[in-house]
KERODO-418333 format. One record per residue (C-alpha): residue in three letters; z negated, y, x; residue number from 1; chain. Coordinates in nm, 2 decimals, always signed. Layout:
// residues N
<atom 'ALA',<Z,Y,X>,NUM,'A'>;
...
// end
This chain:
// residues 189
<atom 'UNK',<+14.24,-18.31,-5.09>,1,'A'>;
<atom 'UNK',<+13.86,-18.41,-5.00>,2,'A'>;
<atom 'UNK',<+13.60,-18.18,-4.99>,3,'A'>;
<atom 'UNK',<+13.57,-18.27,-4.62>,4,'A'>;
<atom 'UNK',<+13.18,-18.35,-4.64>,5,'A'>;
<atom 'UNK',<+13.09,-18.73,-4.56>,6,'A'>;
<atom 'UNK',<+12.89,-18.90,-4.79>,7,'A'>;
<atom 'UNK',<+12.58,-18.95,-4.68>,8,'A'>;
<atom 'UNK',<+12.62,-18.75,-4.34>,9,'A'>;
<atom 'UNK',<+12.72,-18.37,-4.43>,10,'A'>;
<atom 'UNK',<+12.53,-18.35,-4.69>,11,'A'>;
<atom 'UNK',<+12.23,-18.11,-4.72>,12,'A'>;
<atom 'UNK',<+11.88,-18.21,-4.66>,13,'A'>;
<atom 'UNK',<+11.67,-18.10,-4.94>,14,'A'>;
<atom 'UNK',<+11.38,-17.89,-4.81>,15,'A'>;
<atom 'UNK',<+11.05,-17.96,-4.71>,16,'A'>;
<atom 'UNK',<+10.84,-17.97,-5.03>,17,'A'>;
<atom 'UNK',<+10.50,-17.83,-5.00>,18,'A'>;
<atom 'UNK',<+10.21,-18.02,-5.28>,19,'A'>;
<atom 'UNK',<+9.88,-17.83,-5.40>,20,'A'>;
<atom 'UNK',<+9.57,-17.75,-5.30>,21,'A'>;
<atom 'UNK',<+9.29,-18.03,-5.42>,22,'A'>;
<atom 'UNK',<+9.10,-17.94,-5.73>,23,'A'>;
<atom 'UNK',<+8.83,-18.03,-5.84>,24,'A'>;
<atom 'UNK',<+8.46,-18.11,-5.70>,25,'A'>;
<atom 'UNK',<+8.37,-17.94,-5.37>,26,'A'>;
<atom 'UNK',<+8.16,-18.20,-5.31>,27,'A'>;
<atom 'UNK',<+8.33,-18.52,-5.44>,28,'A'>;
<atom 'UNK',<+8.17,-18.83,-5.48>,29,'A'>;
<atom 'UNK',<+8.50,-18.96,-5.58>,30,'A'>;
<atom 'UNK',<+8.88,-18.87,-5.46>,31,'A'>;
<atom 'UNK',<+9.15,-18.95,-5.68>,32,'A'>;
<atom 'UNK',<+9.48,-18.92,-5.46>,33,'A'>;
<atom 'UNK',<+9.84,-18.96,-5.53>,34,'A'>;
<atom 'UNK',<+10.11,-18.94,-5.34>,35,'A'>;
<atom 'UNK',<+10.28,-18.61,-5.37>,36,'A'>;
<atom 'UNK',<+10.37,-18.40,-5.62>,37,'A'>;
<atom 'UNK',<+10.66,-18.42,-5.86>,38,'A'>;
<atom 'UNK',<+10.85,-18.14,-5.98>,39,'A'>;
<atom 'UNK',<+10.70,-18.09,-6.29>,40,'A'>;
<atom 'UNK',<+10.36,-18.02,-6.12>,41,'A'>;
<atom 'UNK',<+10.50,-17.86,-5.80>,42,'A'>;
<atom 'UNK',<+10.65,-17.61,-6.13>,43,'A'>;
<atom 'UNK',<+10.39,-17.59,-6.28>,44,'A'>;
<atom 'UNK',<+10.08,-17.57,-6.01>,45,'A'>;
<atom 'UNK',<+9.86,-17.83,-6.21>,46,'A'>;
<atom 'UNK',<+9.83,-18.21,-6.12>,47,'A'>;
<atom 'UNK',<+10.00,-18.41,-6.34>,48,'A'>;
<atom 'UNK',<+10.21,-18.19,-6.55>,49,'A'>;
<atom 'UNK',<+10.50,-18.42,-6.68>,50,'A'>;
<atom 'UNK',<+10.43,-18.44,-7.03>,51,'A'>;
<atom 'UNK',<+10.45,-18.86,-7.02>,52,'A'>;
<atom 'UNK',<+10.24,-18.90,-6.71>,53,'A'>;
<atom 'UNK',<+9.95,-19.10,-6.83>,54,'A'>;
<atom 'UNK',<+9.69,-18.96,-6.59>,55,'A'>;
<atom 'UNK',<+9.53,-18.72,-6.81>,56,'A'>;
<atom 'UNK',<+9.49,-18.96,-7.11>,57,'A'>;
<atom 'UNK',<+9.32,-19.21,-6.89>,58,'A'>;
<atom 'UNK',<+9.11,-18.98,-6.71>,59,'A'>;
<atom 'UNK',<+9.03,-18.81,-7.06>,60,'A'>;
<atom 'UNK',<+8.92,-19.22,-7.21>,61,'A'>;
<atom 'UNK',<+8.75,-19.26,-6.92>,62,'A'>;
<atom 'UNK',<+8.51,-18.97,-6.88>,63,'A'>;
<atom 'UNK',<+8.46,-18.86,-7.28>,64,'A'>;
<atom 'UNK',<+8.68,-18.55,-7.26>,65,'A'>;
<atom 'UNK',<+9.01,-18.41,-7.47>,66,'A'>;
<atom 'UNK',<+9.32,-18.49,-7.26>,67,'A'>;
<atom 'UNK',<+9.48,-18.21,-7.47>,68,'A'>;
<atom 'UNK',<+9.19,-17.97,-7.37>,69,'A'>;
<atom 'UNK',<+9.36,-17.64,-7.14>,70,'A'>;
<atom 'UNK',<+9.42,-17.77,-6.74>,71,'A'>;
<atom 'UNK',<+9.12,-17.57,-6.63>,72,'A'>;
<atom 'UNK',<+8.88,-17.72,-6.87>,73,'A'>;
<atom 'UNK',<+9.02,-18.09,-6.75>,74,'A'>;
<atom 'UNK',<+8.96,-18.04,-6.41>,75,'A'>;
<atom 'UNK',<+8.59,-17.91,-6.49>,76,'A'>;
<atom 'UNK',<+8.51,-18.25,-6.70>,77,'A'>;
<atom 'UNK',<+8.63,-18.41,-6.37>,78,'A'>;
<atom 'UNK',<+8.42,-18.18,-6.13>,79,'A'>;
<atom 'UNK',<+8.09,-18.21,-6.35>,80,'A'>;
<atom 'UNK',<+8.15,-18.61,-6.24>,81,'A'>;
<atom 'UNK',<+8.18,-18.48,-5.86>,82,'A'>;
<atom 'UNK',<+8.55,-18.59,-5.87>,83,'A'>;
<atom 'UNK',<+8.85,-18.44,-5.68>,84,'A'>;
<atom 'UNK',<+9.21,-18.46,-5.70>,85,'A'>;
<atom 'UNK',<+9.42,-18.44,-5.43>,86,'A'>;
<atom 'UNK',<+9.75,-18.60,-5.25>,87,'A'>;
<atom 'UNK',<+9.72,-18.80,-4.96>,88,'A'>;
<atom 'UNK',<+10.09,-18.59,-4.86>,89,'A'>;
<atom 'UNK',<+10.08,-18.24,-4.78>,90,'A'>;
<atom 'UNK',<+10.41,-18.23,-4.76>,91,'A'>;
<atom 'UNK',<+10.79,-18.43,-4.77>,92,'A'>;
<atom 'UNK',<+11.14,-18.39,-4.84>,93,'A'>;
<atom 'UNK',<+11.22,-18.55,-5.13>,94,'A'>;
<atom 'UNK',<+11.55,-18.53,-5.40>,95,'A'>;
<atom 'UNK',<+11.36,-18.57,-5.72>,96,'A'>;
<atom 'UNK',<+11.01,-18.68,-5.82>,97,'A'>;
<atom 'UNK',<+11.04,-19.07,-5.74>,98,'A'>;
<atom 'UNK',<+10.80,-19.13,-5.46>,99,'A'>;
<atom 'UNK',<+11.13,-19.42,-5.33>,100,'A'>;
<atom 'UNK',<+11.31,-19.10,-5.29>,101,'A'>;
<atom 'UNK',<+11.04,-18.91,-5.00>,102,'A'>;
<atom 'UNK',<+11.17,-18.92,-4.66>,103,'A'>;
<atom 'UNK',<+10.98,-19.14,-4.46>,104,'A'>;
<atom 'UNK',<+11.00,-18.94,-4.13>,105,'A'>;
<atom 'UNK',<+10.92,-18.60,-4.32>,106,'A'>;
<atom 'UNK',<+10.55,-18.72,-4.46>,107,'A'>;
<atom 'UNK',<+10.28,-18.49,-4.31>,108,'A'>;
<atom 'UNK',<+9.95,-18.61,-4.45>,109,'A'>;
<atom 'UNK',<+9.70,-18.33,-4.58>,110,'A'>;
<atom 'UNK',<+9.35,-18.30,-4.41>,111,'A'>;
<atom 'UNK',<+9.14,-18.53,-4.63>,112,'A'>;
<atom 'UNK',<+8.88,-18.54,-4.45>,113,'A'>;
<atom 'UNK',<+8.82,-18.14,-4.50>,114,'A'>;
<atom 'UNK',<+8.78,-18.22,-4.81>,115,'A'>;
<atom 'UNK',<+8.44,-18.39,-4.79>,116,'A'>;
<atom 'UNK',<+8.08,-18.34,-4.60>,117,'A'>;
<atom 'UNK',<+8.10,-18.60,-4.33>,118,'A'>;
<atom 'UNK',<+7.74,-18.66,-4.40>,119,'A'>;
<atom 'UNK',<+7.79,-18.73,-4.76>,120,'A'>;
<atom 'UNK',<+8.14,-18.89,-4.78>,121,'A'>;
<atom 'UNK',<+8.26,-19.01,-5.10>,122,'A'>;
<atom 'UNK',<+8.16,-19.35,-5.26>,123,'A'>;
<atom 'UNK',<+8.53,-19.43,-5.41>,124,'A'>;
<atom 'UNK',<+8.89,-19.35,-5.33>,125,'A'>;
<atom 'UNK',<+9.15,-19.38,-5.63>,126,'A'>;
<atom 'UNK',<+9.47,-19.41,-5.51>,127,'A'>;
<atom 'UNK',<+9.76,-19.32,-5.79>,128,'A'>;
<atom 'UNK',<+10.00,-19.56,-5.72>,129,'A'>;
<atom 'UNK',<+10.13,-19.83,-5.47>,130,'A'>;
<atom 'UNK',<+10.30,-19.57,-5.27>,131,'A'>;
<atom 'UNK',<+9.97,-19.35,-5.26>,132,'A'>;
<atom 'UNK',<+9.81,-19.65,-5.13>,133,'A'>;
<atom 'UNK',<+10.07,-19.72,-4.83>,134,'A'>;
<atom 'UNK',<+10.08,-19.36,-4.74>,135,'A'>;
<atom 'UNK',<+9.67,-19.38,-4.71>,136,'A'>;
<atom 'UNK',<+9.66,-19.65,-4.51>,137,'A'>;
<atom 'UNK',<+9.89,-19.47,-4.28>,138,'A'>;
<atom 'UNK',<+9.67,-19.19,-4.28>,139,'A'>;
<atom 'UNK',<+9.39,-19.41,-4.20>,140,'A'>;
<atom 'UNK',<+9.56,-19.57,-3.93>,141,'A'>;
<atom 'UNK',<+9.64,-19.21,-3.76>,142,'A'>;
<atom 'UNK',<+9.28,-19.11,-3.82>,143,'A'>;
<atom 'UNK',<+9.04,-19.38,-3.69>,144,'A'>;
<atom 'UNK',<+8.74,-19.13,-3.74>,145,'A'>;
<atom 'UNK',<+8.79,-19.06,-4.10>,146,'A'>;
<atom 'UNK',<+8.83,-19.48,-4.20>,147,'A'>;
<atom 'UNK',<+8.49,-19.55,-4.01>,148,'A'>;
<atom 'UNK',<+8.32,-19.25,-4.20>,149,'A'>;
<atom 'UNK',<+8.48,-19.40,-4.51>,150,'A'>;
<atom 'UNK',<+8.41,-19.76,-4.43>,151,'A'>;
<atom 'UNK',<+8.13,-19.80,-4.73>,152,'A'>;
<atom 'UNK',<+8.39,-19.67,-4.99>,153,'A'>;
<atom 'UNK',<+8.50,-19.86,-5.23>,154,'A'>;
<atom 'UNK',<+8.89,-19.78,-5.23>,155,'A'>;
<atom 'UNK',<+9.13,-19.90,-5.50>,156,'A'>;
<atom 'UNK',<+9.50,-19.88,-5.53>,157,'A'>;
<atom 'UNK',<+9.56,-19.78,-5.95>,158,'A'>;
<atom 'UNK',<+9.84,-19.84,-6.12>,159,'A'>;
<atom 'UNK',<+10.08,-19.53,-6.12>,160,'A'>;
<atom 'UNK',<+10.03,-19.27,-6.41>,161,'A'>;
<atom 'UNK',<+10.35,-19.22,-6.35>,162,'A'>;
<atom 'UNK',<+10.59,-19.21,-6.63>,163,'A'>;
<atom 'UNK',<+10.83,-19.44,-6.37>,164,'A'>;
<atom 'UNK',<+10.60,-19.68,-6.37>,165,'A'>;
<atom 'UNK',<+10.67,-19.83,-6.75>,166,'A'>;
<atom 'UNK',<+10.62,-20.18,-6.64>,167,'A'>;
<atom 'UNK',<+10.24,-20.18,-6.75>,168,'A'>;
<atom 'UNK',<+10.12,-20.04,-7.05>,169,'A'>;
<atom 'UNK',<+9.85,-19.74,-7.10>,170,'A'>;
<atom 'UNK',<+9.58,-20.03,-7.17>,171,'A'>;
<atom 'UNK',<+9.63,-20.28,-6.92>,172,'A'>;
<atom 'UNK',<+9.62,-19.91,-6.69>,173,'A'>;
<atom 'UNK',<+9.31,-19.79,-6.82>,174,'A'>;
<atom 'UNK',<+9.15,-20.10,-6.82>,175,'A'>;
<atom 'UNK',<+9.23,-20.09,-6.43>,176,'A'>;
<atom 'UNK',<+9.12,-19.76,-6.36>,177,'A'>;
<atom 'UNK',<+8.80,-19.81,-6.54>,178,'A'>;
<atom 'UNK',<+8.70,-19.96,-6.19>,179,'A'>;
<atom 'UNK',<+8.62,-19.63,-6.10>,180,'A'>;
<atom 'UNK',<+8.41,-19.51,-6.36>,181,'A'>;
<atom 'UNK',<+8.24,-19.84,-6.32>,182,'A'>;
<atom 'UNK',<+8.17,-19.71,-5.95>,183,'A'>;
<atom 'UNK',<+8.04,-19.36,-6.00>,184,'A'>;
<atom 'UNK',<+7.85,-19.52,-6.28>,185,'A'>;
<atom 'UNK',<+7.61,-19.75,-6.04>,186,'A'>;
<atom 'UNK',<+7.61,-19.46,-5.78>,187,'A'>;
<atom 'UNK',<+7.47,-19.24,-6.12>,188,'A'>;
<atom 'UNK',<+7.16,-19.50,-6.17>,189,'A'>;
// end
């Protein structure tokens, strides 16, 4: 005897996920978003919190700082360089952490542009991730204002931090994402 649910049909939805606030610089010069959460950092409260993501050992290489130092004094090495972190999603239903797994029609974008003084946008958006970067453009393409305002940025999709993401190595990463410390560097001088 069946358990009368039809696979794929009666089962549950999982429920609407809520991400974190953006950390950070209140004034960033630079936005580093990814896509949403995973359950390790929706757990935890803190960006990046699965032990093998790769974000905070890049970002540490990158900007002289211990990626082993305590969460709080992480995010201050990254706000004393005027940079944020965010998610380009507020909010989805997801089963998992894998970004394939987010419903599509459930993605409600966070308010970015919040995020910034229209009259001083930021000079560079880091998106974490393929998916990030499809879920931005979306965003931009629901909010004309905000992709004229950041018309002079210099926006790069990264490779994933993500521990998913094995197909590149932490070098040829870094070596990628040093594109943005070679941006805030020329806005420095």
């Amino acid at each position: 005897m069946g358990s009368g649910l039809r696979p794929g049909r009666d089962r549950p939805r999982p429920p609407q996920l809520t991400g974190l606030a953006p950390v950070g610089s209140r004034q960033p010069r630079a936005l580093i978003l990814g896509s949403f959460p995973g359950r390790a950092s929706l757990a935890d409260g803190k960006y990046y919190a699965h032990p093998r993501n790769q974000f905070w050992p890049i970002m540490a290489e990158l900007f002289g700082f211990g990626a082993q130092l305590p969460y709080q004094q992480r995010l201050a090495h990254l706000a004393a360089r005027r940079i944020a972190l965010w998610d380009v999603l507020a909010s989805a239903r997801r089963v998992g952490s894998a970004d394939a797994r987010i419903e599509t029609s459930s993605m409600r974008s966070n308010d970015i542009a919040g995020l910034f003084d229209s009259t001083c946008p930021p000079v560079a958006v880091a998106l974490n991730g393929g998916f990030a970067g499809r879920a931005w453009q979306r965003y931009l393409d629901a909010n004309r204002p905000v992709a004229q305002l950041l018309a002079d940025a210099t926006v790069m999709v990264m490779p994933s931090t993500s521990p998913a993401y094995a197909s590149k190595s932490k070098d040829a990463k870094l070596e990628q994402w040093r594109q943005l410390a070679r941006v805030l560097d020329r806005v420095d001088n």
